[in-house]
N, C-alpha and C positions, 0 to 999 in steps of 0.2 A: 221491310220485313215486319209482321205483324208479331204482336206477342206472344201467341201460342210458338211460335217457331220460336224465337226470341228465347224462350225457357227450353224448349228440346237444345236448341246451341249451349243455354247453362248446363244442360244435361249433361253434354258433350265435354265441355269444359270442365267437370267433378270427376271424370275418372281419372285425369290427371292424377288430380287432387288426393283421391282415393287411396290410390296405388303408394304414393309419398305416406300417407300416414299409415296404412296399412305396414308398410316393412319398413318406417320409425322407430327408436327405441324409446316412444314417449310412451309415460305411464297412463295405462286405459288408453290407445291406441285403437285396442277390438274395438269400444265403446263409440271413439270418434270415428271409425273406419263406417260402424254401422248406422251413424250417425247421417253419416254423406250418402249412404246408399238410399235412406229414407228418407235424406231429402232430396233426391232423384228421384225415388218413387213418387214422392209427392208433386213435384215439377210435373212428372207426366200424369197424374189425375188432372192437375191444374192444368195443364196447355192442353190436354183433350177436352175438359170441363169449357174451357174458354173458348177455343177452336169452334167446337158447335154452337153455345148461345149465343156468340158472335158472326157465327156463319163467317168463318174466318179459315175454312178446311183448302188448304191448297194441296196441290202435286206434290209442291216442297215437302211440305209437314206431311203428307202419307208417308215420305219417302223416309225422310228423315226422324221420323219418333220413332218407327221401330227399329232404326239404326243404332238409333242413340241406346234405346232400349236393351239390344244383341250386344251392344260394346262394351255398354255395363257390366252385364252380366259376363261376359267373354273374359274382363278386368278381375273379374271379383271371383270366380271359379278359376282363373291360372293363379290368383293369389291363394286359394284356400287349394289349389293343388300341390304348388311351392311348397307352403305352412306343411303339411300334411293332413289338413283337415280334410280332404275327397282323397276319392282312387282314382290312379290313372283310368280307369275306366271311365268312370263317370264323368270326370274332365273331357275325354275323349270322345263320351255321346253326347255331352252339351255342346263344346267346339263343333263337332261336324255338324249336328241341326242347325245351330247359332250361323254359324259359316257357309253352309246352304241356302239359308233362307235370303242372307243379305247377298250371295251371291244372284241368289233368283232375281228378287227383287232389281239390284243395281242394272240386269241383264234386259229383264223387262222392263225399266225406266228409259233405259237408254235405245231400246229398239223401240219406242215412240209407245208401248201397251201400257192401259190401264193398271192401275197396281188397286190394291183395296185395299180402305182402313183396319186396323185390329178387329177383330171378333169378339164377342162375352167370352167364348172359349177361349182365346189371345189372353185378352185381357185376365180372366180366371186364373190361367197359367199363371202370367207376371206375377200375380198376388200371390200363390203357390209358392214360388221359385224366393219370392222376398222372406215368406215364411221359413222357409225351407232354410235360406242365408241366414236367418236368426238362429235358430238353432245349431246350427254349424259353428256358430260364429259365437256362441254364450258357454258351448259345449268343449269337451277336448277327447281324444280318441281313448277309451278304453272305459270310458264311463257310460251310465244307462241313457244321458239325453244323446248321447253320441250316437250309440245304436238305434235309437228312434229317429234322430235326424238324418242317418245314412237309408235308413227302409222308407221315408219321406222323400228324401232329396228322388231315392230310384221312381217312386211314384211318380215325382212330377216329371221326370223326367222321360217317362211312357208317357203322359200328359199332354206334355211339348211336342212329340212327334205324332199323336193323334192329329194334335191342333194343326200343326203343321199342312197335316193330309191332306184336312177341311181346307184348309187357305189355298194351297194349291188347287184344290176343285175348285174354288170361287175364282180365284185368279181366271182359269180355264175358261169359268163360265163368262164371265165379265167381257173375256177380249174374243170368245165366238160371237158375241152381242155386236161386236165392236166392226168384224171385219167384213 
């Protein structure tokens, strides 16, 4: 196992993590919760960053960073749905994009097709969607950063199924190349 995967598996292994401090009764709690998600975030700039100058890109790691990627965030919107920081709704449009996508993916890994790396679009999202957690996550419902982080969060959330579309066409294109 090379290091870029290596850090997607520590990915994998903070949502655990996450989730435990997030519905802790420890004080500043938010602060460490957001703590872990950032250095998730950072894990995957680092294992992509390394992944390529190392020429280090396998199957595994296409497969698995944006896994790791969808389960974080999957972790971290049932938590702030719980809290009541989101609406069932918007729970509901991340879960099913989030849930489609790794469904595609796992479907097309396993029937032997090409899968493809994140996108600048992907990747834009991810940064979005972390943006998006901070303000959620500093804010609480009835105040002013609340209503700008709820009209953000629905942006990127039209964002995420754009992107979506795109990958899908590449997907497409990638395994008509293929057959």
């Amino acid at each position: 196992m090379n290091l870029p995967n290596l850090l997607t598996m520590v990915r994998l292994a903070l949502i655990p993590v996450y989730l435990v401090v997030f519905f802790s009764d420890q004080p500043m709690r938010m602060y460490w919760a957001l703590g872990i998600i950032l250095l998730a975030g950072l894990t995957d700039v680092v294992d992509g960053y390394l992944a390529r100058r190392n020429q280090q890109i396998t199957q595994l790691g296409i497969m698995l960073d944006p896994l790791a990627d969808k389960l974080m965030m999957i972790a971290v919107f049932l938590s702030l749905l719980i809290s009541g920081k989101i609406s069932f709704w918007a729970a509901v449009a991340i879960f099913f994009r989030d849930m489609t996508m790794i469904l595609c993916s796992v479907i097309f890994h396993f029937r032997g097709k090409k899968t493809v790396p994140a996108n600048m679009l992907g990747k834009l999202t991810t940064v979005l969607f972390y943006i998006a957690l901070l303000l959620l996550m500093i804010s609480s419902p009835g105040d002013s950063m609340w209503e700008i982080a709820q009209v953000f969060l629905w942006s990127v959330i039209a964002l995420s199924y754009l992107t979506s579309i795109v990958y899908m066409f590449q997907l497409k294109m990638v395994n008509e190349r293929f057959m």
